[in-house]
N, C-alpha and C positions, 0 to 999 in steps of 0.2 A: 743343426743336424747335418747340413751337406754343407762343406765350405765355400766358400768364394772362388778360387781357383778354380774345384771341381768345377762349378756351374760354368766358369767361362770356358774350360776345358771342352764341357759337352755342349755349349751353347756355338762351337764352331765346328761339333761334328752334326750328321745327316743319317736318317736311316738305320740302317741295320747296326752299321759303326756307332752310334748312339746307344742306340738299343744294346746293345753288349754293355758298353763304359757305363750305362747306368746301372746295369745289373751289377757290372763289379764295383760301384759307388757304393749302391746300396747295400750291398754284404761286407763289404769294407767300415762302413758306418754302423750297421745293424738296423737299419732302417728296410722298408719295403722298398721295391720300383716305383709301387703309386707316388710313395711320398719325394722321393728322388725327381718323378716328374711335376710333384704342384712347387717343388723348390724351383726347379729349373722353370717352371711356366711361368712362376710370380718374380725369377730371375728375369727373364727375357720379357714380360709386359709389366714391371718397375713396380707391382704392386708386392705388397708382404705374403709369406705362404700361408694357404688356409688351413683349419684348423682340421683335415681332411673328408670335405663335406664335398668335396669336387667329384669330377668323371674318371675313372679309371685312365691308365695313357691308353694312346692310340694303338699302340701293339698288343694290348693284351683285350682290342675289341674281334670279334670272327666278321670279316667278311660277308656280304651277300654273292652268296655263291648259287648262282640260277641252274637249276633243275639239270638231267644228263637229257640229252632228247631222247626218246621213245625208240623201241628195240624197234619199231614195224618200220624206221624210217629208212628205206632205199637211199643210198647213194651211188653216184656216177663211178664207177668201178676206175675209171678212165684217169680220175685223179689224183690215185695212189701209185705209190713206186713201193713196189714189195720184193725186189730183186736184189737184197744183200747176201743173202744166203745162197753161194754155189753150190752145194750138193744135188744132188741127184734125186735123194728124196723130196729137198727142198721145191725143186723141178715140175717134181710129181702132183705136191700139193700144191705148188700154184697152178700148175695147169687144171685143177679140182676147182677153182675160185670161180665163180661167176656170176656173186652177189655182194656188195661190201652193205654192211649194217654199221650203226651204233651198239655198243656195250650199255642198257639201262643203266650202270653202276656209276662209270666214270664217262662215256660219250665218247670212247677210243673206237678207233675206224676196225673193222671188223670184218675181212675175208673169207667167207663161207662158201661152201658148195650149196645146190639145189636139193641135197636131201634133207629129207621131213620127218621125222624128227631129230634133231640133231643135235648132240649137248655141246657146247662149245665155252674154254677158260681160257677169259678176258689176259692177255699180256700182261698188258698195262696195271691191271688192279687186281688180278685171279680171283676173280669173280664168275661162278659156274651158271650158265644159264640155260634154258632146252628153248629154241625155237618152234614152235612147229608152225607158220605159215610163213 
């Protein structure tokens, strides 16, 4: 199904570069990526390819990706730098700042004033939230 070539081919790439070359193996041949990687895996540990009873590859597993911390969590204001924006208005609203939170969404640092209630959309993910303590 995948030639010989191919396999030494991706057998001396890494990563992402892998992860590309097999997908274009695999549509090249007609075959899946799984089966592209139990070739390449039974390539590189000398045994024959399985009959596809193996683990999916490693790229196409999701990550443990741990929780965003909590909106109520205060941070040290002290250690952002929020001063790329010269304007005037930009001025305005940082002189307004005098609390940084987390985003519940993504955990992105978050510059708010002290008013209560207050809606506020995340940068990073535009994710709309309303604080109110």
């Amino acid at each position: 199904m995948v030639s010989t070539e191919d396999l030494v081919r991706l057998a001396s790439m890494a990563g992402y570069d892998r992860m590309l070359a097999m997908d274009a193996v695999a549509r090249a041949n007609g075959v899946t990526a799984a089966d592209v990687q139990r070739a390449l895996d039974a390539h590189l540990g000398g045994a024959q390819p399985s009959d596809g009873t193996s683990t999916p590859p490693p790229f196409a597993t999701v990550p443990d990706v741990p929780a965003p911390p909590s909106a109520a969590e205060n941070l040290d204001l002290s250690e952002y730098r929020y001063g790329y924006d010269p304007t005037t208005d930009a001025k305005t609203r940082r002189s307004q700042v005098s609390q940084a939170i987390r985003c519940p969404t993504c955990g992105a640092a978050l510059g708010i004033p002290d008013v209560r209630p207050i809606k506020v959309t995340c940068p990073a993910c535009a994710a709309t939230h309303t604080f109110t303590d």
